[in-house]
C-alpha positions as CSV (number, residue, x, y, z in Angstrom):
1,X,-23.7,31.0,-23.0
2,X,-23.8,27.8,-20.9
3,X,-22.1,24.4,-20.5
4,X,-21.8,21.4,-18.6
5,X,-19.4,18.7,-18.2
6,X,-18.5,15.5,-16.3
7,X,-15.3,14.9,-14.6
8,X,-14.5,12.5,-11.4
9,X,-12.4,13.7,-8.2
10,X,-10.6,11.6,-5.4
11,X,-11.3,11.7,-1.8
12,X,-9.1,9.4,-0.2
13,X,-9.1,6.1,-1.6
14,X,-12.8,7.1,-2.9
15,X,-14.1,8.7,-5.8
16,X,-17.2,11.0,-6.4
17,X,-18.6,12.6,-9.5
18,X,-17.7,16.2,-10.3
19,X,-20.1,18.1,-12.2
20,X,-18.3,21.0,-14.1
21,X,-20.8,24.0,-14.7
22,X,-18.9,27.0,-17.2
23,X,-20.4,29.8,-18.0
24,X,-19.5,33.3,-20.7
25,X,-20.9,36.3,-19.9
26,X,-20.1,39.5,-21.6
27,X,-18.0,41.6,-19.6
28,X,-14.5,42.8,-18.4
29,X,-12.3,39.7,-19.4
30,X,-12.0,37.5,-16.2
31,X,-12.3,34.1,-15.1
32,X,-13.2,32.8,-11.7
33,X,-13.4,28.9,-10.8
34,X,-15.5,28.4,-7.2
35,X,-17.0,25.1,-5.7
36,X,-13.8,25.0,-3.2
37,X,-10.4,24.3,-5.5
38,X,-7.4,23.6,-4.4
39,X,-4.2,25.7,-6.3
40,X,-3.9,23.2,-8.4
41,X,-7.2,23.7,-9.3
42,X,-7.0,27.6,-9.2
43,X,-4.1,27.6,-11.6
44,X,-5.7,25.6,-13.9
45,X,-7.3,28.7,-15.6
46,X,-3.8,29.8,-16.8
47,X,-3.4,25.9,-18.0
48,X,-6.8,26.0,-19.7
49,X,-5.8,29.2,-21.5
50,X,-2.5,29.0,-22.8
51,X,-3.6,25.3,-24.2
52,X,-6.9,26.3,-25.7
53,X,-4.9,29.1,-27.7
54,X,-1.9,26.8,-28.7
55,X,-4.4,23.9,-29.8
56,X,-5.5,26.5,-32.0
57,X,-9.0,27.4,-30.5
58,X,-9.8,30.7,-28.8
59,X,-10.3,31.4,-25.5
60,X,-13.5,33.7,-24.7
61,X,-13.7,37.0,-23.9
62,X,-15.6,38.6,-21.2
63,X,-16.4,36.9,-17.4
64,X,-16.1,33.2,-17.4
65,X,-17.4,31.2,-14.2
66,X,-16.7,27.4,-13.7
67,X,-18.0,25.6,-11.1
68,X,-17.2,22.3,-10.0
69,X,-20.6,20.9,-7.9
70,X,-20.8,19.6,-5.5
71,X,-19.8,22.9,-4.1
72,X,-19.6,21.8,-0.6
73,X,-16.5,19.2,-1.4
74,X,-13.1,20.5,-1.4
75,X,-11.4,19.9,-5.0
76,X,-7.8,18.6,-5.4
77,X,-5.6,18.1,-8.7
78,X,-5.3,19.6,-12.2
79,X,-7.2,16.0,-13.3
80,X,-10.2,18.8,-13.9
81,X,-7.8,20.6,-17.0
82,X,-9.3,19.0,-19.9
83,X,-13.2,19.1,-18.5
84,X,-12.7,22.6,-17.7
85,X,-11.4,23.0,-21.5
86,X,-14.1,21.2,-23.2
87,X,-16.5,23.0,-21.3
88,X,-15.3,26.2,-22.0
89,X,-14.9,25.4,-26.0
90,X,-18.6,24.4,-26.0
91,X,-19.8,27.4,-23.7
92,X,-18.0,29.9,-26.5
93,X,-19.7,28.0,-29.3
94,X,-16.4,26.3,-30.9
95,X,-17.7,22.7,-30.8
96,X,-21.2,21.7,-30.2
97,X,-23.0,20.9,-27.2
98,X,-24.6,17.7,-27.5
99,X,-21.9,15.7,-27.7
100,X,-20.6,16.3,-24.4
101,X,-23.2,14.6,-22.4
102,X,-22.6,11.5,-20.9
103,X,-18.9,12.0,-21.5
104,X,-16.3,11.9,-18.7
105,X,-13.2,14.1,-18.7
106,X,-10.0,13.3,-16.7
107,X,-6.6,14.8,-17.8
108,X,-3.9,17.4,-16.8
109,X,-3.1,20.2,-19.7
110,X,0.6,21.5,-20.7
111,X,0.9,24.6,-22.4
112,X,0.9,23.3,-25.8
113,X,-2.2,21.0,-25.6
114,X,-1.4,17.6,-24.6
115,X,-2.6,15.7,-21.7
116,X,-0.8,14.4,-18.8
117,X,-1.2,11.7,-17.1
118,X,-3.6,11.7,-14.0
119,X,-3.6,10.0,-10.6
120,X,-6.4,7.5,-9.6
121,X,-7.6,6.3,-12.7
122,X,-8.6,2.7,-12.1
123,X,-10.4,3.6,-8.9
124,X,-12.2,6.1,-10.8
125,X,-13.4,3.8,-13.8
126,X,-14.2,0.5,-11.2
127,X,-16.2,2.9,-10.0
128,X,-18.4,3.9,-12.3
129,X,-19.4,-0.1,-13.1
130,X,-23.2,0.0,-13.0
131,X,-23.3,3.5,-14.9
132,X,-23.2,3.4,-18.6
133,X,-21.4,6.8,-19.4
134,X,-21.5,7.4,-23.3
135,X,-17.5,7.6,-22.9
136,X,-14.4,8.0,-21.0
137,X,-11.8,10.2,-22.1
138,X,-8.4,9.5,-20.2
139,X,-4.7,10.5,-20.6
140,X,-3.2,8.2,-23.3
141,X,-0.1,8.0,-20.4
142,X,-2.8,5.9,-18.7
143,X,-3.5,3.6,-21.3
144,X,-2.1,0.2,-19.6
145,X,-3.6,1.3,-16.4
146,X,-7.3,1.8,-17.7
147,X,-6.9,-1.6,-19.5
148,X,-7.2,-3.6,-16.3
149,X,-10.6,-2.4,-15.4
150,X,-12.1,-4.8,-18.3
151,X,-14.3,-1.2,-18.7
152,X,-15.6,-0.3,-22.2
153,X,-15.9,3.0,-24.0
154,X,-12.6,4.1,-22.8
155,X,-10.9,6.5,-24.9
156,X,-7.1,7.4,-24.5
157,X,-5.9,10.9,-25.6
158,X,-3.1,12.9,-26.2
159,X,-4.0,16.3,-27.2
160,X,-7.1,18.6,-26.3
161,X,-7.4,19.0,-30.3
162,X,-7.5,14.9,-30.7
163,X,-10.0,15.2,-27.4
164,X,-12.3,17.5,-29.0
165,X,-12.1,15.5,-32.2
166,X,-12.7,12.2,-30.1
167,X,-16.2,13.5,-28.4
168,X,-17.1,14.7,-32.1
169,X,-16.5,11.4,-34.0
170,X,-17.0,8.6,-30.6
171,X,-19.0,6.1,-32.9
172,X,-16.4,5.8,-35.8
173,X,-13.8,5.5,-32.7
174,X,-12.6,2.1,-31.8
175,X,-12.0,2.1,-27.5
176,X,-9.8,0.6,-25.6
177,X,-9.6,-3.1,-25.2
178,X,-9.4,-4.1,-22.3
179,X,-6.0,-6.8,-21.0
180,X,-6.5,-10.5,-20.4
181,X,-6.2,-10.8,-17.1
182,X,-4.5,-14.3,-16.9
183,X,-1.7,-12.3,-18.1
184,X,-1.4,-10.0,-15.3
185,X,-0.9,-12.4,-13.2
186,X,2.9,-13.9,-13.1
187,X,5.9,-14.3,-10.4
188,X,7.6,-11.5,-9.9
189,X,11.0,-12.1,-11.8
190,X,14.6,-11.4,-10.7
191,X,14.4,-10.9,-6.7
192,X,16.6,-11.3,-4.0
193,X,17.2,-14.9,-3.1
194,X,17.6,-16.5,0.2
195,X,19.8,-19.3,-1.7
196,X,22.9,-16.1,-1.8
197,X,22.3,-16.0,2.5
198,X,25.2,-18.0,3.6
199,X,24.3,-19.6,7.3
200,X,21.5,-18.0,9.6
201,X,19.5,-21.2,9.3
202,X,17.5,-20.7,12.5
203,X,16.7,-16.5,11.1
204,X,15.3,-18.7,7.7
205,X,12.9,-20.6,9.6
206,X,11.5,-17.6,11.7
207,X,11.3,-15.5,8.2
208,X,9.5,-19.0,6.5
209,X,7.1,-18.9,9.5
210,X,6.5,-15.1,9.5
211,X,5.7,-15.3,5.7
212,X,4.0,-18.7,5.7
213,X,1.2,-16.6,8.6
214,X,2.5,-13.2,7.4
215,X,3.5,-12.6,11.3
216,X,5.0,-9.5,12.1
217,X,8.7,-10.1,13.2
218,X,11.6,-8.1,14.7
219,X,15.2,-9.0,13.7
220,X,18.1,-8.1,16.5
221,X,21.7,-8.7,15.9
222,X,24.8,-6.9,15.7
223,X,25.8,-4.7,12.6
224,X,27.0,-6.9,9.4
225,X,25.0,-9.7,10.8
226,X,22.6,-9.6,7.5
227,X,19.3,-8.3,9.0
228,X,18.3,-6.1,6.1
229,X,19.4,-8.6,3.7
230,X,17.4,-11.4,5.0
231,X,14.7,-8.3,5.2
232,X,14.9,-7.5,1.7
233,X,14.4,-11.4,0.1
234,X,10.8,-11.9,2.2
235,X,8.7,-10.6,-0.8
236,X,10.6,-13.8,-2.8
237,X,8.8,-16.3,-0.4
238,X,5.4,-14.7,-0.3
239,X,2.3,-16.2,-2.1
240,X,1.7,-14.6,-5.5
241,X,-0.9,-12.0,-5.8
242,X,-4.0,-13.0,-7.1
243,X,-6.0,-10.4,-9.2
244,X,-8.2,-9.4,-6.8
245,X,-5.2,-8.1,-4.1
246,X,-3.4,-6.6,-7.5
247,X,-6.2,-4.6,-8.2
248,X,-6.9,-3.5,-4.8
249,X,-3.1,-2.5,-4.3
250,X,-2.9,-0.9,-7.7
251,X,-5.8,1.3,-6.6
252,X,-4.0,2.7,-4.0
253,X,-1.0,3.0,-5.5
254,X,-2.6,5.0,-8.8
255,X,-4.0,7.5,-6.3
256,X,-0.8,8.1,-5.1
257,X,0.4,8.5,-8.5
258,X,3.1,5.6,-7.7
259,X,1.7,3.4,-10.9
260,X,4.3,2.8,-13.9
261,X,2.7,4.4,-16.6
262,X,4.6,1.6,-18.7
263,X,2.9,-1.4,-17.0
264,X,-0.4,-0.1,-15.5
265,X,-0.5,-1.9,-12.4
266,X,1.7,-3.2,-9.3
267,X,2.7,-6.8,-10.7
268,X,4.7,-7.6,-6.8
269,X,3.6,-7.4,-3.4
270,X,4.6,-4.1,-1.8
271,X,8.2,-3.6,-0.2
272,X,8.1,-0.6,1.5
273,X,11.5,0.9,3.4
274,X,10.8,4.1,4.6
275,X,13.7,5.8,6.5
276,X,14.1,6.6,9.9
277,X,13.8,10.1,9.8
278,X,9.9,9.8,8.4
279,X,7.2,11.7,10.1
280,X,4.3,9.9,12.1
281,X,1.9,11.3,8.9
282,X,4.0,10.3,6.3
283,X,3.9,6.7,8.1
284,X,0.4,6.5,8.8
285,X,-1.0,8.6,6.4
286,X,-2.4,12.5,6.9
287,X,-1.9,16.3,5.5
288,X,-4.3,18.8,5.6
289,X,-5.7,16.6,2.4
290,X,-5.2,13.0,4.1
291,X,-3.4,11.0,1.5
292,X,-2.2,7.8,2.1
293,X,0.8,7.1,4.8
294,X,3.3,3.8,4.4
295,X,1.1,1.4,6.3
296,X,-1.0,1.6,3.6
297,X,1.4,1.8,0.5
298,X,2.2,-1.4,2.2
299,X,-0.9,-3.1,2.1
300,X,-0.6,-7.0,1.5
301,X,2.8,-6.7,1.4
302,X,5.8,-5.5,3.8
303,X,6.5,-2.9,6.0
304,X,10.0,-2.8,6.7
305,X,11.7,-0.5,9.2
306,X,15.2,-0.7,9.4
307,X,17.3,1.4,12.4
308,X,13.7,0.0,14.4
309,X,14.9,2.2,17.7
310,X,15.7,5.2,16.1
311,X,12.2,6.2,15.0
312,X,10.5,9.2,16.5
313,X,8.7,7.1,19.5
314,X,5.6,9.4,18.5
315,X,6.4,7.2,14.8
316,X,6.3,3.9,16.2
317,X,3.4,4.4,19.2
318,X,1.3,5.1,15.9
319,X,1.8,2.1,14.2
320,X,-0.3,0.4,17.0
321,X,-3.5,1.0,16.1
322,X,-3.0,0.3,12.1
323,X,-1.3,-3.0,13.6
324,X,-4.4,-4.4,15.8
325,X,-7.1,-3.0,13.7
326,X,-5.7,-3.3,9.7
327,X,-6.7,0.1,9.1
328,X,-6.0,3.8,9.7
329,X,-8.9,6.2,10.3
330,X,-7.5,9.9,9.2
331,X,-9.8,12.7,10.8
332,X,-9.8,16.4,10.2
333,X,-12.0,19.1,10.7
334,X,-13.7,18.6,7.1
335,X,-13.2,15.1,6.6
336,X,-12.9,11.4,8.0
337,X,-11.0,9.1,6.0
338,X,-10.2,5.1,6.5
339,X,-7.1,3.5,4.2
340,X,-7.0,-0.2,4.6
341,X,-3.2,-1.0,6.3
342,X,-3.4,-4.9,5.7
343,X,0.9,-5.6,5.8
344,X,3.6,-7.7,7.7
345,X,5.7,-6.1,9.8
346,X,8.9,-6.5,9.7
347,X,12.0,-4.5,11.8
348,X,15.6,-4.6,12.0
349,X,17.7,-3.4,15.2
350,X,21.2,-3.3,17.0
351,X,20.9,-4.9,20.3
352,X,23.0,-1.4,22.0
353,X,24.0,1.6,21.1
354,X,27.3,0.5,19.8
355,X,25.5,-2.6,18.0
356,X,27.6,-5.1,19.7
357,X,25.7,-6.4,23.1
358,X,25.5,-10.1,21.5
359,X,28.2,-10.5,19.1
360,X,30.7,-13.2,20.7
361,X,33.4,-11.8,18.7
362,X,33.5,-8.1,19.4
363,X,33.2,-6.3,22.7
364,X,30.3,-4.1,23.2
365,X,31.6,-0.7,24.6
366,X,27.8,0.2,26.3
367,X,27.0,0.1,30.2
368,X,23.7,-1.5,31.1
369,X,22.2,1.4,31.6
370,X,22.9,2.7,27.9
371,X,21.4,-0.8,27.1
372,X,18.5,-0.8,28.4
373,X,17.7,2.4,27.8
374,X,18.2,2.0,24.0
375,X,16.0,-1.2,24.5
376,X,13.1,0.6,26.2
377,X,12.6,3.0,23.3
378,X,10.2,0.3,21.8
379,X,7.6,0.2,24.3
380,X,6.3,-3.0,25.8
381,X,2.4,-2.3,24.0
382,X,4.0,-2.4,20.2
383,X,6.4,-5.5,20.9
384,X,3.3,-7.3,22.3
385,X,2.2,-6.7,19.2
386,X,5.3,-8.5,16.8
387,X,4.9,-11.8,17.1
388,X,8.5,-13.1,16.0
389,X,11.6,-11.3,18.1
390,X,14.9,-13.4,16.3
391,X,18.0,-13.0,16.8
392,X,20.7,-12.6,14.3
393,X,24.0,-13.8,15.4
394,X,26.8,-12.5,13.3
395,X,28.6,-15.2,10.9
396,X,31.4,-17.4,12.0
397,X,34.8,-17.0,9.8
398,X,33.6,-20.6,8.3
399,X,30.5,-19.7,7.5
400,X,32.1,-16.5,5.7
401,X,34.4,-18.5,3.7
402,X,31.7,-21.0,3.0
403,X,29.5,-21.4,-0.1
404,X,25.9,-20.0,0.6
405,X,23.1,-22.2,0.9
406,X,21.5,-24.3,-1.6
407,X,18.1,-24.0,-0.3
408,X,16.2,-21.3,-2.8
409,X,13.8,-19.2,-2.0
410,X,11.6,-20.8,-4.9
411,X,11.7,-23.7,-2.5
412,X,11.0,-21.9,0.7
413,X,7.9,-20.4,-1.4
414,X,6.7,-24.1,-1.9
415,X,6.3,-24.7,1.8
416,X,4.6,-21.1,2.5
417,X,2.1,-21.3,-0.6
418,X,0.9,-24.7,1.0
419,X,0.7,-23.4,4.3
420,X,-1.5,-20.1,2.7
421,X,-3.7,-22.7,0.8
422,X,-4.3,-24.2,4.0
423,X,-5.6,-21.1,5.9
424,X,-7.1,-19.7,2.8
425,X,-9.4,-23.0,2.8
426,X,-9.9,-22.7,7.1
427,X,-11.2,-19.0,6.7
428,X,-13.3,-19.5,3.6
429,X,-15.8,-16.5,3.9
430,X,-14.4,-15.0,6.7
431,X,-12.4,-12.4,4.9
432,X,-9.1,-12.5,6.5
433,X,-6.6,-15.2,4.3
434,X,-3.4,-15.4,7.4
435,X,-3.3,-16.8,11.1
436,X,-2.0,-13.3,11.9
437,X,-5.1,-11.5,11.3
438,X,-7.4,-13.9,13.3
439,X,-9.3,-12.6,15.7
440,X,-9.8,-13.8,19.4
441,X,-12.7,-15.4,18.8
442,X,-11.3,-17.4,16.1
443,X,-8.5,-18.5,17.8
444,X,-10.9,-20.1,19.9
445,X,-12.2,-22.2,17.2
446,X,-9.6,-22.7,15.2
447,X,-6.8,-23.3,17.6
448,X,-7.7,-25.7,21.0
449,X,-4.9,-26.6,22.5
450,X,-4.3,-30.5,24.1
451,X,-3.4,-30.5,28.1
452,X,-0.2,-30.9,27.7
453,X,0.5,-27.9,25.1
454,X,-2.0,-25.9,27.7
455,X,0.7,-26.8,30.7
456,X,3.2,-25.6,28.0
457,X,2.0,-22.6,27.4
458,X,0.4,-22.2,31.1
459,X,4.1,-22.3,32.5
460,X,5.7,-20.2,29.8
461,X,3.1,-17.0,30.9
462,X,4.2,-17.4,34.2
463,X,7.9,-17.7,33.8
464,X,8.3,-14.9,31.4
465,X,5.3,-12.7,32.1
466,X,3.5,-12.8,29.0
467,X,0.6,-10.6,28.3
468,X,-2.9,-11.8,26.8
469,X,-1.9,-10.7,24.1
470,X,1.2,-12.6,23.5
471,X,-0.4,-15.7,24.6
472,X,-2.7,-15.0,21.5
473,X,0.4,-14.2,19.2
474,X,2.0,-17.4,20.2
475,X,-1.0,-19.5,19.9
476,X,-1.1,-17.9,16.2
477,X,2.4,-18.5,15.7
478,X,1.7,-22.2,16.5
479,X,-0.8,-22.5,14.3
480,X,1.2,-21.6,11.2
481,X,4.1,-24.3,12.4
482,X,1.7,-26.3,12.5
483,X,0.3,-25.7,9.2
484,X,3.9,-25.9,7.7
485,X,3.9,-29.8,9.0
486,X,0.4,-30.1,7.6
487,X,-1.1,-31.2,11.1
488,X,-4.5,-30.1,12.0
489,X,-3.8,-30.3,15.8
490,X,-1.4,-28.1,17.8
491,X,0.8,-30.2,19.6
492,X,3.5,-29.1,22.2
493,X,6.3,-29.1,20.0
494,X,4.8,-26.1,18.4
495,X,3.9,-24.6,21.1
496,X,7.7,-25.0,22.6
497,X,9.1,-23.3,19.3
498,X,6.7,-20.3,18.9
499,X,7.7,-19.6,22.7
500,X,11.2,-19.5,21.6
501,X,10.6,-17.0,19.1
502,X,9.4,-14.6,21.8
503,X,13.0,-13.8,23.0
504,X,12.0,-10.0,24.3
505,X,9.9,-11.5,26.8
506,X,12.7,-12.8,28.7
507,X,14.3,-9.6,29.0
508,X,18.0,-10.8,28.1
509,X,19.3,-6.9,28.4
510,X,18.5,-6.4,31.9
């Protein structure tokens, strides 16, 4: 006896179709699952059985083989439960055959029968637009997240029994309708705002900038000083997502199981704050399955490492690449995966050891040498790459007793949305939608420079040393100020204050 199902497996941030092949032969009871599972996958034969016997079905005597083809691709998840259940019902003759085909099975078994929820469903269902499967079963957890996909003949479940009863009885079944998508897209609600940030004016126009080109930028000041604060309300001055970048975000996140069953999709760019202590793979992404590392997680959104020089340098030296190219390529023995790593950058730091080099009103109890040896764990090659180094001076006792500022960060947002609109407009079809991201090439086009914001620039490289690649991050910066003051040409005055926002150049520690 002989069956055949359709399920869908992840590799990466891509999906491939997983053709489920069970067979019932008489002999001593025993079940073996091949096509190269996982343990997840291998322990979903004592899943399969205890829910096929508690949904009050039996499971078959004698040797039962599944296969999971291609056999070549290594299998990952319990996702294959329900598939392996169905298939195994119609092998033994307990529901029919025929209609099973052209059905797709994704779902996680309990004990008892019902379904859990299963990781990567809306890449799996975009994927399949230009098929026409007959249905698609999926976990009724999963039911705002499958809505997005604007897919029909999508069937949530929540039991094997209401599965098996679904695949039976499909055209008396209404499917999922799928969400208006206007609705999906709406400010984020209840963040952080810069309007409770008493003083630091000079830190709110480097974040404005930083945002308004989404620029990497580095934050130094003493402790107290506000960096993570200031850190934490740059998601409130960001553009809003449009559906595209929510879909491609809530992608990722689904196959990282990260989705809120409740809402079904990511409705706010990403804020990621990993700790210190995180490995170079958990940053970057890896395993012995690649999964997805921060830089991704933080795609069209924010990276934020706090504690900047106490990363593992082996941490930070791998955020180079991810930083330059937009994307991380993973590559084992097996496999070679690429995750899109699209973010802003943005770090905090002490200044010294003791955290108090700058501050004017406490001493800092470092020698130079400690100093520049906590300095010159961040290596000259990644703070080429930041193109905003700002420092945070700690607050006066006036500025502590005063109100905070009335600006909001509904009003900052004004100023960086028209700036965006701006770019978005200048790199119509070039796929990039920030000065940050511009390449070399485009800088050329984009940005010429007058003579006199040439000598500018010509006599800041020489003075502080600045790399090529500096003198590209500056011209970039300088062409978001720019943008802010809605001026199509570069003038010096620009120039002169992205320079100023390159204080690690000067090398004020030494």
């Amino acid at each position: 006896m002989f069956s055949k199902v359709f399920s869908f497996g992840i590799n990466g941030l891509d999906t491939y179709p997983v053709t489920i092949e069970v067979d019932v032969s008489p002999g001593l009871p025993l079940t073996i699952i091949v096509g190269l599972p996982d343990n997840a996958v291998k322990e979903s034969k004592e899943r399969v059985r205890a829910a096929i016997k508690n949904s009050g079905y039996k499971y078959p005597l004698g040797r039962v083989t599944v296969n999971l083809s291609p056999a070549d691709t290594k299998k990952e998840g319990p996702s294959f439960d329900l598939a392996i259940a169905l298939g195994l019902l119609s092998a033994s003759d307990q529901i029919p055959k025929l209609p099973l085909e052209g059905f797709l099975f994704l779902g996680e078994l309990s004990l008892d029968g019902t379904i859990q929820p299963a990781k990567g469903i809306l890449p799996i269902i975009t994927s399949l637009k230009g098929f026409s499967p007959k249905g698609i079963l999926i976990p009724y957890h999963n039911i705002h997240e499958a809505s997005i996909t604007q897919m029909d003949k999508i069937y949530p479940v929540k039991t094997l029994s209401e599965a098996v009863h679904t695949v039976s009885s499909s055209d008396d079944i209404s499917p999922l309708p799928p969400r208006v998508i206007e609705h999906l897209i709406c400010p984020p609600q209840n963040e952080p705002d810069f309007a409770e940030v008493k003083g630091q004016s000079a830190v709110k126009r480097a974040l404005e900038i930083a945002a308004a080109g989404s620029h990497n930028i580095l934050l130094i000041g003493p402790p107290g000083s506000g960096k993570s604060m200031l850190a934490r309300r740059i998601p409130s001055i960001l553009p809003d997502m449009t559906f595209e970048e929510i879909m491609e975000i809530t992608k990722i996140h689904s196959v990282a199981g990260l989705v809120d069953s409740a809402i079904g999709y990511i409705k706010k760019r990403p804020f990621r704050s990993p700790h210190h202590t995180t490995s170079s793979a958990a940053i970057v992404g890896g395993g012995s399955y690649p999964k997805p590392g921060e830089v991704t997680l933080s795609h069209n959104g924010v990276l934020f490492l706090d504690e900047f020089p106490e990363f593992n340098r082996n941490v930070l030296e791998a955020l180079r690449q991810p930083m330059e190219d937009h994307f991380v390529t993973i590559s084992r023995a097996a496999k070679t995966l690429k995750f899109p790593a699209k973010f802003m950058l943005v770090c905090a730091m002490n200044p010294c050891p003791c955290g108090f080099f700058s501050d004017s009103r406490r001493k800092c109890t470092c020698t130079q040498p400690q100093v520049q040896k906590y300095m010159s764990k961040i290596s000259g090659p990644l703070l080429d790459r930041i193109d905003l180094h700002i420092e945070v001076p700690s607050l006066t006792t006036m500025e502590m007793l005063s109100r905070p500022s009335s600006e909001t960060s509904a009003s900052i947002k004004e100023r960086t949305v028209s700036a965006r609109k701006i770019q978005e407009k200048r790199f119509t079809g070039s796929g990039i939608f920030a000065n940050a991201f511009m390449s070399h090439r485009q800088i050329a086009k984009y940005c010429p420079l007058a003579e006199e914001s040439k000598n500018l620039l010509k006599a800041a490289i020489e003075q502080l040393g600045i790399s090529a690649r500096a003198h590209d991050k500056i011209i970039k910066l300088a062409r978001t100020i720019a943008d802010l003051s809605h001026k199509d040409e570069i003038l010096p005055e620009h120039i002169a204050e992205a320079i100023q926002y390159r204080s690690l150049d000067r090398n004020w520690w030494g």
